[in-house]
MIDREN-64378 format. One record per residue (C-alpha): residue number from 1; residue in one letter; y, z, x. Coordinates in Angstrom, 1 decimal. Last residue first. Example, Ala and Ser with C-alpha at 12.3 -4.5 7.8 and 13.67 -1.06 7.14 Angstrom:
// MIDREN-64378
    nr   rest       yy       zz       xx
     2      S     -1.1      7.1     13.7
     1      A     -4.5      7.8     12.3
// end
This chain:
// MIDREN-64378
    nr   rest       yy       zz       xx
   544      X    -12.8     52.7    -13.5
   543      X    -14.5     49.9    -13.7
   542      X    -12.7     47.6    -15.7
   541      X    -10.0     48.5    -13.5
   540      X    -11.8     47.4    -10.2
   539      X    -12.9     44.3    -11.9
   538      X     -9.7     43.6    -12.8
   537      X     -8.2     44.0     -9.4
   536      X    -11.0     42.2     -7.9
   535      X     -9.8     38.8    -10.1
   534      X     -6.4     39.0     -9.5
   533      X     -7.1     39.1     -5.6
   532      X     -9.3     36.5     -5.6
   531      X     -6.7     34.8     -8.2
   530      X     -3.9     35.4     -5.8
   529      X     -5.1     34.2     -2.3
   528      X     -6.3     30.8     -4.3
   527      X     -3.4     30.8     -6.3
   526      X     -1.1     30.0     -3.3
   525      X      2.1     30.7     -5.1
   524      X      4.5     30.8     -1.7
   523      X      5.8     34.4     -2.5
   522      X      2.1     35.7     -4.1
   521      X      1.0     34.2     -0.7
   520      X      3.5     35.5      1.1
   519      X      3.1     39.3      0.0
   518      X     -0.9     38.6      0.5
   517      X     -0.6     37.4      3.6
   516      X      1.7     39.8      4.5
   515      X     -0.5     42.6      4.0
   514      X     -3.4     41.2      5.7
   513      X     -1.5     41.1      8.8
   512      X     -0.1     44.4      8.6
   511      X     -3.7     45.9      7.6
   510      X     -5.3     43.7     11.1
   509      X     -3.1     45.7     13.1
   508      X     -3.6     49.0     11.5
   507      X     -7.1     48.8     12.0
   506      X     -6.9     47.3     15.6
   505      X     -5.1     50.2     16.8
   504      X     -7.2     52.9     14.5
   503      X    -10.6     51.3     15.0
   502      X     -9.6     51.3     18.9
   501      X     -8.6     54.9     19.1
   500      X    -12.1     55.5     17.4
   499      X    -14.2     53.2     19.4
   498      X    -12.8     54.0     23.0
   497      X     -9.0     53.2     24.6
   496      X     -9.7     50.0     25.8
   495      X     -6.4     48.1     26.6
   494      X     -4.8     51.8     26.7
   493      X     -3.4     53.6     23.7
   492      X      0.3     52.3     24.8
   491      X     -0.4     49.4     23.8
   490      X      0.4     50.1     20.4
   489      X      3.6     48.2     19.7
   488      X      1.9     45.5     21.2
   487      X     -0.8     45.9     18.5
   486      X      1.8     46.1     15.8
   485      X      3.4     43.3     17.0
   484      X      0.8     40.7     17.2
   483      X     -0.8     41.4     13.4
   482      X      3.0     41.3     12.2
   481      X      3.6     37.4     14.0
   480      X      0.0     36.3     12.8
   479      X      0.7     37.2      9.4
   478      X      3.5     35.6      9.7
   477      X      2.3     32.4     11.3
   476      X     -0.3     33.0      8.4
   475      X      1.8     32.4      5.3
   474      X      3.2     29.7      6.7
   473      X     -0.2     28.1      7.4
   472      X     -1.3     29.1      4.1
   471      X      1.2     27.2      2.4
   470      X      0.4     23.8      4.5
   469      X     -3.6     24.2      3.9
   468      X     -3.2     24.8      0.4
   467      X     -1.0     21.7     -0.4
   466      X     -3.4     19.8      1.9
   465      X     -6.3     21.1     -0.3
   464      X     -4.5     20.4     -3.4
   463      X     -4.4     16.6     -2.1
   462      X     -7.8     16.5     -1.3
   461      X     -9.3     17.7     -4.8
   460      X    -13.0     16.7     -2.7
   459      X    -12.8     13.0     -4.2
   458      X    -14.8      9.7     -4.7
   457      X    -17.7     11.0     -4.1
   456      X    -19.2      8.9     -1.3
   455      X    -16.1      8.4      0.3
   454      X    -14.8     12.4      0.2
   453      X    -18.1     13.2      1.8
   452      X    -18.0     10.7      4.8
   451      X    -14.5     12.0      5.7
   450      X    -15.4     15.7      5.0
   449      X    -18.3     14.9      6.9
   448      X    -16.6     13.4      9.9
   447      X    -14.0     16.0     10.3
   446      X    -16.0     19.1      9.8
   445      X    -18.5     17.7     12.3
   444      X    -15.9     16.9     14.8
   443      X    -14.3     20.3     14.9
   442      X    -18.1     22.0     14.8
   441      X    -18.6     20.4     18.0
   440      X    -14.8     21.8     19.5
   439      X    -15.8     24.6     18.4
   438      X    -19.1     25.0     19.7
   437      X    -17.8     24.1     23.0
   436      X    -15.1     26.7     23.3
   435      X    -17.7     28.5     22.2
   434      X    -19.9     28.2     25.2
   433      X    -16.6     28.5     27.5
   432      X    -16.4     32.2     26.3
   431      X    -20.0     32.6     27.1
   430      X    -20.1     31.5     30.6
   429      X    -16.4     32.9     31.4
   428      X    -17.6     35.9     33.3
   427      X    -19.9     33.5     35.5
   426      X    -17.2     31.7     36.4
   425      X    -16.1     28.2     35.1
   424      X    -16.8     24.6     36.4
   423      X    -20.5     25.1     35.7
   422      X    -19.8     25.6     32.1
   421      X    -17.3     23.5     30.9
   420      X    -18.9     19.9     31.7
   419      X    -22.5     20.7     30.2
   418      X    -20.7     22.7     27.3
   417      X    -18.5     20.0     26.3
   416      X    -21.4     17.4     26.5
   415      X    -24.0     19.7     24.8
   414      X    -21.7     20.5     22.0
   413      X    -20.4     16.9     21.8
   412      X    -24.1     15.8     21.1
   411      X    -25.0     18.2     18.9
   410      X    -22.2     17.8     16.7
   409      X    -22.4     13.9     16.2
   408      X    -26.0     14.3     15.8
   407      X    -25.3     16.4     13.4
   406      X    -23.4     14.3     11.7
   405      X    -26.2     11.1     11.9
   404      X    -29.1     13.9     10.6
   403      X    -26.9     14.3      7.8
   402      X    -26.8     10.9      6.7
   401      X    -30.6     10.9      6.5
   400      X    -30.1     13.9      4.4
   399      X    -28.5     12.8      1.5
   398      X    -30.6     14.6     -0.7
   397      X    -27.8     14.5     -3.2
   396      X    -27.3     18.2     -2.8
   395      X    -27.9     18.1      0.3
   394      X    -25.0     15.8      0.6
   393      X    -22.9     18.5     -0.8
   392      X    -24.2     21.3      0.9
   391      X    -23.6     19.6      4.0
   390      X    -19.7     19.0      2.9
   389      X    -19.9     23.0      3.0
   388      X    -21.2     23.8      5.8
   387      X    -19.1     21.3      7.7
   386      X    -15.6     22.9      6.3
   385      X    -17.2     26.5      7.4
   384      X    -17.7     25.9     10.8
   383      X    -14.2     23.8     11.2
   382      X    -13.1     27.7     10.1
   381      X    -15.3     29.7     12.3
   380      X    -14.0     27.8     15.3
   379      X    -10.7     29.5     15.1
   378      X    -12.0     33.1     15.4
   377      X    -15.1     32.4     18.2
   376      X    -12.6     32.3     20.9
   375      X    -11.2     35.7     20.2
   374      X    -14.5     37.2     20.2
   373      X    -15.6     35.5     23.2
   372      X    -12.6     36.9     25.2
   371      X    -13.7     40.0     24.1
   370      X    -17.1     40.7     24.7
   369      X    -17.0     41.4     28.5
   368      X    -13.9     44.1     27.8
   367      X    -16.5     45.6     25.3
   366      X    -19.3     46.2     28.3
   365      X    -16.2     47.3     30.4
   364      X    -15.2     49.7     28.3
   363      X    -18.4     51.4     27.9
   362      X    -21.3     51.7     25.9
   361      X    -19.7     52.8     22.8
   360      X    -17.0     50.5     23.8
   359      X    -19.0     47.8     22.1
   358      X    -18.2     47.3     18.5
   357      X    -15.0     49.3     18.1
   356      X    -13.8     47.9     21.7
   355      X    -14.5     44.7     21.3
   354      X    -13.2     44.8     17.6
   353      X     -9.9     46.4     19.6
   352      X     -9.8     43.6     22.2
   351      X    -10.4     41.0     19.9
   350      X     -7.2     42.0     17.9
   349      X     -5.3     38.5     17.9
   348      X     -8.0     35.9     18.7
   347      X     -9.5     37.9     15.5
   346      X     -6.4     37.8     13.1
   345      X     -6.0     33.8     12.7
   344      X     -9.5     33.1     11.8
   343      X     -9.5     36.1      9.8
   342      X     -6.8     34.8      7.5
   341      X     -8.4     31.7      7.6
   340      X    -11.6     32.5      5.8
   339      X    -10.4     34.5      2.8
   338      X     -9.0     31.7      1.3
   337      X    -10.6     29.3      3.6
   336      X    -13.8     30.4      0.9
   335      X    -11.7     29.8     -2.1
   334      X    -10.3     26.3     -0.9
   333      X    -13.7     25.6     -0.3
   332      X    -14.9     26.3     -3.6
   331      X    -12.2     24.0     -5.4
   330      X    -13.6     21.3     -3.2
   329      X    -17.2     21.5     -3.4
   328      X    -16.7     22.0     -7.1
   327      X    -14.6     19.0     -7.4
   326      X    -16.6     16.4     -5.7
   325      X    -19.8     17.4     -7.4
   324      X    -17.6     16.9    -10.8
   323      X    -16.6     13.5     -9.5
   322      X    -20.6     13.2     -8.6
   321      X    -22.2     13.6    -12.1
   320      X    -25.2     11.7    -11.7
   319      X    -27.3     13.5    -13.7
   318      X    -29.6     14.4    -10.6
   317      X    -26.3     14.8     -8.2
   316      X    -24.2     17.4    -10.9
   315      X    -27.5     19.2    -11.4
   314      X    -27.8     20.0     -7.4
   313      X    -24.2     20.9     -7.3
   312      X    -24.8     23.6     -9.7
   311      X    -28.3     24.6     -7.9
   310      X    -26.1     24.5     -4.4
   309      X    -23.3     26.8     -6.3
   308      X    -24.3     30.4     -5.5
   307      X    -25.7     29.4     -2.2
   306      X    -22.5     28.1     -1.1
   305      X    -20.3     30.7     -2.5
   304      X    -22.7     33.4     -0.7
   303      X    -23.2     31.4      2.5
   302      X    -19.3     31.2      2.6
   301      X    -18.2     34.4      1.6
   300      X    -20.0     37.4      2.9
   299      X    -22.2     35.3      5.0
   298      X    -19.5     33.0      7.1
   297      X    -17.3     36.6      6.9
   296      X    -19.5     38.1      8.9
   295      X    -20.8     34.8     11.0
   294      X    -18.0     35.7     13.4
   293      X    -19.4     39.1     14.3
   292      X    -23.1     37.8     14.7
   291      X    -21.5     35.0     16.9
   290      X    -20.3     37.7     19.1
   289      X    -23.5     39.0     19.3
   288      X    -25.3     36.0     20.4
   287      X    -22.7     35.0     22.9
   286      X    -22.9     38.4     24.6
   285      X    -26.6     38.9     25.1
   284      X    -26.5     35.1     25.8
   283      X    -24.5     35.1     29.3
   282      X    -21.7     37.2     30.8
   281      X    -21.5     37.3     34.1
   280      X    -24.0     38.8     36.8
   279      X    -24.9     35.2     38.5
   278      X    -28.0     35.9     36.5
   277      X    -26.3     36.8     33.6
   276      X    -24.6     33.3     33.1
   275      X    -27.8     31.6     34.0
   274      X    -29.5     33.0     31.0
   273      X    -26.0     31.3     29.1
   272      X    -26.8     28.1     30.4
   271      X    -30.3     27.8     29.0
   270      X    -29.7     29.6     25.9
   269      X    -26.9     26.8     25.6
   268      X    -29.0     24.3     26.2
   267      X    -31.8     25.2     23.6
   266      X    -29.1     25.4     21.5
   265      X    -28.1     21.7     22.0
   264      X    -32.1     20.9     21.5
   263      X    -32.1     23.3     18.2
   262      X    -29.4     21.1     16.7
   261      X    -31.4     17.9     17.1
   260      X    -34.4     19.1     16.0
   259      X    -32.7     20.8     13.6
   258      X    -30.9     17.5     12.2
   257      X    -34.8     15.6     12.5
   256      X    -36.6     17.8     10.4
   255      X    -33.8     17.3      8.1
   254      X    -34.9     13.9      8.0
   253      X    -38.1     14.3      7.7
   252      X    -37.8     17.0      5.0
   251      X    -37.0     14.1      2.3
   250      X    -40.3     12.5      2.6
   249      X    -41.9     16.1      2.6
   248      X    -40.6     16.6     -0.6
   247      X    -41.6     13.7     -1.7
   246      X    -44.7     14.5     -1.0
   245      X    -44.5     17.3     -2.7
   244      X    -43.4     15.5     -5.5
   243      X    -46.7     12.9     -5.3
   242      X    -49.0     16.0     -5.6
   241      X    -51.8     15.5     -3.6
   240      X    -51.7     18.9     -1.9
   239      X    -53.8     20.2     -4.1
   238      X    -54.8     23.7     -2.1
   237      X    -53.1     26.1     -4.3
   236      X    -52.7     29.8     -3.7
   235      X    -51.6     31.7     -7.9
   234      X    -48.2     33.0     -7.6
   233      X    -46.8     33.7    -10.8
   232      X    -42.8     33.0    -11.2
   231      X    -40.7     35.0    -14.2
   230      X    -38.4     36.4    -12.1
   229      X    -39.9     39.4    -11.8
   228      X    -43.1     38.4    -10.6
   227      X    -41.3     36.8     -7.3
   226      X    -38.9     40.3     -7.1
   225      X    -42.4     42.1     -6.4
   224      X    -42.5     40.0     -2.9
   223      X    -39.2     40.6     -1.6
   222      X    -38.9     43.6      0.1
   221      X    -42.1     42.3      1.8
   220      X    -40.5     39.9      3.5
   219      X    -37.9     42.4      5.0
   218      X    -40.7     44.6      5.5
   217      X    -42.5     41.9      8.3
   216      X    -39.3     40.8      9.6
   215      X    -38.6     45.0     10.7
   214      X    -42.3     44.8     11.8
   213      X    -41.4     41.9     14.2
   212      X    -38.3     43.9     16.0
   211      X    -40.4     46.7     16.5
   210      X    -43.3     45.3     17.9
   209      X    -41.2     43.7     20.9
   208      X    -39.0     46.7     21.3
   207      X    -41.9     49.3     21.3
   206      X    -44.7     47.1     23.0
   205      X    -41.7     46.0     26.2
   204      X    -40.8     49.5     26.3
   203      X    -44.3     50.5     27.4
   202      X    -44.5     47.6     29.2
   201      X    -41.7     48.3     31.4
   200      X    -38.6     46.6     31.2
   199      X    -36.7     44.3     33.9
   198      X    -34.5     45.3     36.2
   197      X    -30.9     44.3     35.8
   196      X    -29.3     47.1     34.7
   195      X    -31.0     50.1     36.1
   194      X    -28.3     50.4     39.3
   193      X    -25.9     51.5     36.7
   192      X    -25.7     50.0     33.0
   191      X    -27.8     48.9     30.2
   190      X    -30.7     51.6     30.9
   189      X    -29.2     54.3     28.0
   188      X    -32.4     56.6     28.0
   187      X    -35.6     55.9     28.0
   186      X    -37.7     57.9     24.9
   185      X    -34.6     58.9     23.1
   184      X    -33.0     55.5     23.4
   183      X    -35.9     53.6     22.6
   182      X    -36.9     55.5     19.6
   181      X    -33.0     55.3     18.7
   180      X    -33.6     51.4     19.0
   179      X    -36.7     51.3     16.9
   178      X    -34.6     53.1     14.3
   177      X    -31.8     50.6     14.1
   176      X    -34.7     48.4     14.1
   175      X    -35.6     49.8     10.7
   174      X    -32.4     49.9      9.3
   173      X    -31.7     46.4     10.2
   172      X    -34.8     45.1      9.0
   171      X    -34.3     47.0      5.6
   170      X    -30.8     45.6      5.4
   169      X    -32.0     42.2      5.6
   168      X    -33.5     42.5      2.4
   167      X    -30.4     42.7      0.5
   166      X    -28.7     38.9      0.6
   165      X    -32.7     37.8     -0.4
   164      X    -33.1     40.1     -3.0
   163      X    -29.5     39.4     -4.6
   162      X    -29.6     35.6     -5.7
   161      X    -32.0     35.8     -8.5
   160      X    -31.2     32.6    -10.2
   159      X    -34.4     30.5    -10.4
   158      X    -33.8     29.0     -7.2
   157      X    -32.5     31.8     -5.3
   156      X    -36.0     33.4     -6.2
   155      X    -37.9     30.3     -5.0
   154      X    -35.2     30.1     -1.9
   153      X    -36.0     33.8     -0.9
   152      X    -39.7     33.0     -1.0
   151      X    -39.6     29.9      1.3
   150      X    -36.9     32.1      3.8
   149      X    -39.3     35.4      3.6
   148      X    -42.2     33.1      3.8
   147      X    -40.9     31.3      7.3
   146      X    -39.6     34.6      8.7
   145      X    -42.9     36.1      8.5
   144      X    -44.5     33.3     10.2
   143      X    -41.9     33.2     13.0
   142      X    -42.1     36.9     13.4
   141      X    -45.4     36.7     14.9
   140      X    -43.4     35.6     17.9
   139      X    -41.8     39.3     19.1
   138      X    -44.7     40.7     20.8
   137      X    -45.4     37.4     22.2
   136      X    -41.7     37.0     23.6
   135      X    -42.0     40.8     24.6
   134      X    -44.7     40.1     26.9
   133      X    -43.3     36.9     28.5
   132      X    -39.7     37.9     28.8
   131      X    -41.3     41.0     30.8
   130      X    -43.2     38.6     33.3
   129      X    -39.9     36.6     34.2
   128      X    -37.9     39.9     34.7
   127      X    -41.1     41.3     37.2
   126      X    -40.7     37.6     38.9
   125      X    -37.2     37.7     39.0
   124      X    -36.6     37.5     42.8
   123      X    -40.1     35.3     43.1
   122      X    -37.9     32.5     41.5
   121      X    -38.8     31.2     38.3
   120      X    -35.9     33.1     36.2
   119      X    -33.8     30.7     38.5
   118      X    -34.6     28.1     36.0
   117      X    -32.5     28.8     33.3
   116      X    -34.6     30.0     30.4
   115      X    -35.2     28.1     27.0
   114      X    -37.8     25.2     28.7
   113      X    -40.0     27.8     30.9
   112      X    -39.8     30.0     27.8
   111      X    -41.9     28.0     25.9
   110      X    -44.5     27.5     28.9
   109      X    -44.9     31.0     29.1
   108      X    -45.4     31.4     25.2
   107      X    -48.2     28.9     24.6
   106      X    -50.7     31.6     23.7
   105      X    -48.0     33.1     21.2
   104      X    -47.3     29.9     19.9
   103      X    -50.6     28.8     18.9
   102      X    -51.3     31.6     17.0
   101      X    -47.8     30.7     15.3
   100      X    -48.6     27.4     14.7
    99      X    -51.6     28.2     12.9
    98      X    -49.8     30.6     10.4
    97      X    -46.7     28.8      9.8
    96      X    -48.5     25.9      8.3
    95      X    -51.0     28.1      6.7
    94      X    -48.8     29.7      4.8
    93      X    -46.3     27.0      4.1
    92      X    -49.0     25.4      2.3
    91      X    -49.7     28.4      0.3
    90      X    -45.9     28.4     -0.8
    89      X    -45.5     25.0     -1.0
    88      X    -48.5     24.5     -3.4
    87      X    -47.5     27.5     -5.6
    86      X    -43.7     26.3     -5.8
    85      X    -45.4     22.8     -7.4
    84      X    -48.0     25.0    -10.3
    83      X    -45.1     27.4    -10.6
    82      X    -42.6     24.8    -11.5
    81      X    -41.6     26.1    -15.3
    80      X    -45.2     25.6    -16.6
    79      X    -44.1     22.2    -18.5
    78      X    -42.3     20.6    -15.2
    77      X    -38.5     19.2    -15.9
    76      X    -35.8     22.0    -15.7
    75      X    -38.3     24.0    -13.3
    74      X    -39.4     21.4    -11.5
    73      X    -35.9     19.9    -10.9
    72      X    -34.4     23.2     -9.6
    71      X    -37.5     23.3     -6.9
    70      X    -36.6     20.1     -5.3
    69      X    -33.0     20.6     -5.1
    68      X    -33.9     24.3     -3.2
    67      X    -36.7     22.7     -1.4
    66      X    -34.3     20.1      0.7
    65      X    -31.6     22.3      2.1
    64      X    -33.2     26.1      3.3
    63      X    -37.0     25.4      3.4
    62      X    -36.7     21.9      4.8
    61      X    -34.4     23.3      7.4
    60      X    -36.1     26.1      8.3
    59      X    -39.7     24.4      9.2
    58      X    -40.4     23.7     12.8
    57      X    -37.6     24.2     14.5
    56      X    -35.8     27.0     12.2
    55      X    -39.2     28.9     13.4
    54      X    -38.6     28.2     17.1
    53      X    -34.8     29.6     17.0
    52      X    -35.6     32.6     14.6
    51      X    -39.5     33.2     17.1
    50      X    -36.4     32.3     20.1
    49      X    -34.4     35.6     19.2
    48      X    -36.3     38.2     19.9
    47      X    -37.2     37.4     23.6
    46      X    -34.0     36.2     24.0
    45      X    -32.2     39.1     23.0
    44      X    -34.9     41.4     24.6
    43      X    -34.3     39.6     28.1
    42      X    -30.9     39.4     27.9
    41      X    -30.3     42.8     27.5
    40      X    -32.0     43.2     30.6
    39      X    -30.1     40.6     32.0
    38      X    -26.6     42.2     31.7
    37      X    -25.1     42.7     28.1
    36      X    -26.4     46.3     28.3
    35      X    -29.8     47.9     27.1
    34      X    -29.6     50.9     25.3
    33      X    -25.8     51.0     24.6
    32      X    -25.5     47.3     24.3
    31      X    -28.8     47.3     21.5
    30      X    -27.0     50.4     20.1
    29      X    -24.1     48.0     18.9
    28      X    -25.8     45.5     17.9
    27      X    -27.8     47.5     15.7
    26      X    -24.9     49.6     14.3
    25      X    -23.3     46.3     13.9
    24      X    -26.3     44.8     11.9
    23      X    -26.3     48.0      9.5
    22      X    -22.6     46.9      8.8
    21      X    -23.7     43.4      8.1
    20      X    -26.7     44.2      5.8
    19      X    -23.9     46.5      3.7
    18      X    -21.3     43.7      3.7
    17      X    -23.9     41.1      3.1
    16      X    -25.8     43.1      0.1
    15      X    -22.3     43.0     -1.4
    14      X    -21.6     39.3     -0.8
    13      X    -25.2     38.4     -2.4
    12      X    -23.8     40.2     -5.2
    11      X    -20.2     38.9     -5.3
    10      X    -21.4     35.0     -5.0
     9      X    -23.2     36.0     -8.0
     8      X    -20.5     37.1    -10.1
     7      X    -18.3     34.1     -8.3
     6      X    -20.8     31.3     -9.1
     5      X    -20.6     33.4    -12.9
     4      X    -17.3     33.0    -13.3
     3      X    -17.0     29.5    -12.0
     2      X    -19.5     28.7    -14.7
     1      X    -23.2     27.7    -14.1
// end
């Protein structure tokens, strides 16, 4: 695949991000209006958040690293184009995800006992204890749906059809913006006043709950006809005998293993941040939706880059072509910190205005409890990105037992940090001391893999990343220098002045900034700014 065409499809997955994004604010958004960042928006976060957390347990990270390399050989090397092999997984898969989810949803109290802090056993919180419950089982059939959305997603992904899986999201989204408005029209806005920490009724519970799975449910099935499509005939297969699948599954142990591990230092952050909202601070309502903003620009550019070149990369390691492996992970990092940085740098700066755009709807103080996150959660999204993709990389080369040893590197020092932090801090600064932790986690992984990588490769370009690095530094103090200004010069407004006035403050802010970056970057020649920028100008003019 050529750099033009990684970018062509990196630019289709990246549009059905923006659009899946934006639907995801509204939702986030609404879910503060209807429910608060308190403990009843806890509850319903929680709830609909472990089947993701419990899913990515059990199976994600086979699906998402190891069956992608596996699935590229089949079709270069197997007669019937790796039906007969995607077949197996698929139906296998199936009933995988299909007994343990029954078995969840009976097992559900005792699930939550290990995810929630353990105040939610006190008689106090009894009625919130018994709502978690309901809506967790409404909300755990999800984990099979999410498992063959994932597996099918990575069969298209596989064979080249990139956008189905970036777009189906939206169809979730829209639908549980809808479940939302049902909730507000039939209950009202319960986040705040004397309502905000009780716990939901049933009727609520079924509505929520049964809402959020059938939005999982169509964003499968959005991708079902794209399978025949592509060329791929799905025909259930019970041979499991097949020596590559068991390969496959030879390979999957050890990324078994990594989420393990990184689902047992999230476990302990759900755990501390449910005690956040107990004391009445903030707690996982806002951790998780600030992390939803940072990840923006992670799926618009990085998991769209990555994903675009991860069958490229996975060539390059079968024919044994690892200097060229080392260059493409390199060149395509430098692109993605391209567009990375900038917002690293901008966010700590405007948080308050994206607080207040996001969450002011609410109330100002709901968006005045988001902000310190926000601004904590810039810088860390850039040692996020420089681990994902060196794990690409050894993915690529079914490195995985190595992987497992970085992430436990990560998951380690994110429980550490986060156990020490924590209960030294007050209750409002439970969530912005969990990502003070997750960056300081995700500092170490970036370091040790790019170290590890660069070894085993012989190369990541390293010293035109260090040219890049310096340059945009420059260019960013200034940015950072004309971002600050215009917001002070706008204080006036008020700190939280609602969504619009916000939008405007923030807006204008973020436009000064952006602007010099690209002024200094066409001064200081850093190509990477320039040929993104080169390269949607022609595209705009070719279409107009």
């Amino acid at each position: 695949m050529s750099d033009q065409r990684v970018l062509a499809s990196s630019a289709v997955m990246a549009a059905g991000t923006v659009v899946s994004r934006a639907s995801g604010y509204v939702r986030a958004a609404l879910l503060v209006v209807a429910l608060g960042s308190g403990i009843r928006g806890d509850l319903f976060a929680i709830a609909n958040t472990l089947p993701n957390m419990v899913y990515i347990l059990l199976a994600g990270g086979i699906f998402n690293a190891v069956l992608v390399p596996q699935l590229v050989r089949r079709i270069k090397e197997d007669a019937d184009g790796g039906d007969a092999y995607a077949s197996r997984v698929i139906t296998l898969a199936a009933l995988f995800l299909g007994a343990v989810t029954l078995l969840l949803v009976l097992l559900a109290p005792l699930l939550l006992r290990v995810y929630l802090d353990h105040r939610f056993l006190d008689p106090a919180l009894s009625a919130q204890l018994e709502s978690i419950v309901d809506l967790t089982r409404w909300c755990l059939p999800q984990v099979f749906f999410y498992g063959m959305y994932v597996l099918v997603g990575q069969v298209l992904n596989a064979r080249g059809r990139f956008g189905p899986m970036m777009w189906a999201p939206i169809a979730n989204n829209l639908l549980s913006v809808a479940i939302l408005a049902a909730y507000l029209v039939s209950f009202g806005a319960t986040g705040g006043g004397a309502e905000k920490d009780l716990a939901l009724g049933t009727s609520a519970e079924v509505l929520l709950g049964l809402g959020s799975t059938l939005g999982i449910v169509v964003q499968f099935l959005v991708l079902v006809p794209y399978l025949r499509a592509s060329g791929f005939g799905y025909r259930p297969r019970f041979d499991f005998r097949d020596p590559e699948l068991g390969k496959t599954l030879s390979l999957g142990i050890w990324t078994v293993l990594f989420v393990v591990v990184t689902q047992a230092a999230y476990l302990v952050v759900v755990r501390l941040a449910s005690g956040g909202t107990v004391d009445g601070g903030t707690g996982y309502l806002v951790y998780s939706n600030s992390l939803l903003i940072m990840m923006v620009p992670h799926a618009i550019v990085t998991v769209s880059l990555a994903t675009a070149i991860l069958p490229r990369l996975s060539s390059y390691a079968h024919e044994g072509r690892l200097a060229e492996l080392g260059s493409t992970v390199g060149s395509t990092l430098r692109t993605a910190l391209a567009l990375v940085l900038p917002f690293a740098v901008l966010l700590p700066i405007t948080a308050v205005d994206v607080a207040g755009v996001a969450f002011s709807w609410a109330s100002a103080t709901e968006a005045a409890r988001f902000a310190p996150t926000l601004a904590v959660f810039g810088p860390a999204l850039v040692f996020f990105t420089v681990h994902y993709f060196m794990l690409r990389g050894f993915y690529a080369m079914e490195m995985t037992r190595l992987v497992f040893f970085i992430q436990v590197a990560v998951s380690l020092t994110n429980v550490v940090v986060a156990s020490v932090l924590v209960p030294r801090g007050s209750p409002d600064d439970t969530a912005p001391l969990l990502v003070v932790a997750y960056l300081v986690s995700y500092a170490v992984g970036a370091i040790a893999a790019f170290v590890l990588l660069r070894r085993t490769v012989g190369g990541l370009e390293t010293p035109q990343l260090v040219r890049f690095l310096v340059r945009m530094a420059i260019v960013l103090v200034a940015a950072g220098g004309a971002t600050w200004l215009v917001e002070h010069g706008l204080a006036g407004l008020g700190e939280y002045p609602g969504p619009l006035l916000s939008l405007v403050r923030g807006g204008a802010s973020a436009a000064a900034g952006l602007l010099v970056v690209l002024l200094g970057a066409r001064l200081l020649h850093v190509r990477e700014v320039t040929g993104l920028v080169d390269a949607v100008a022609s595209r705009l003019r070719r279409g107009a």
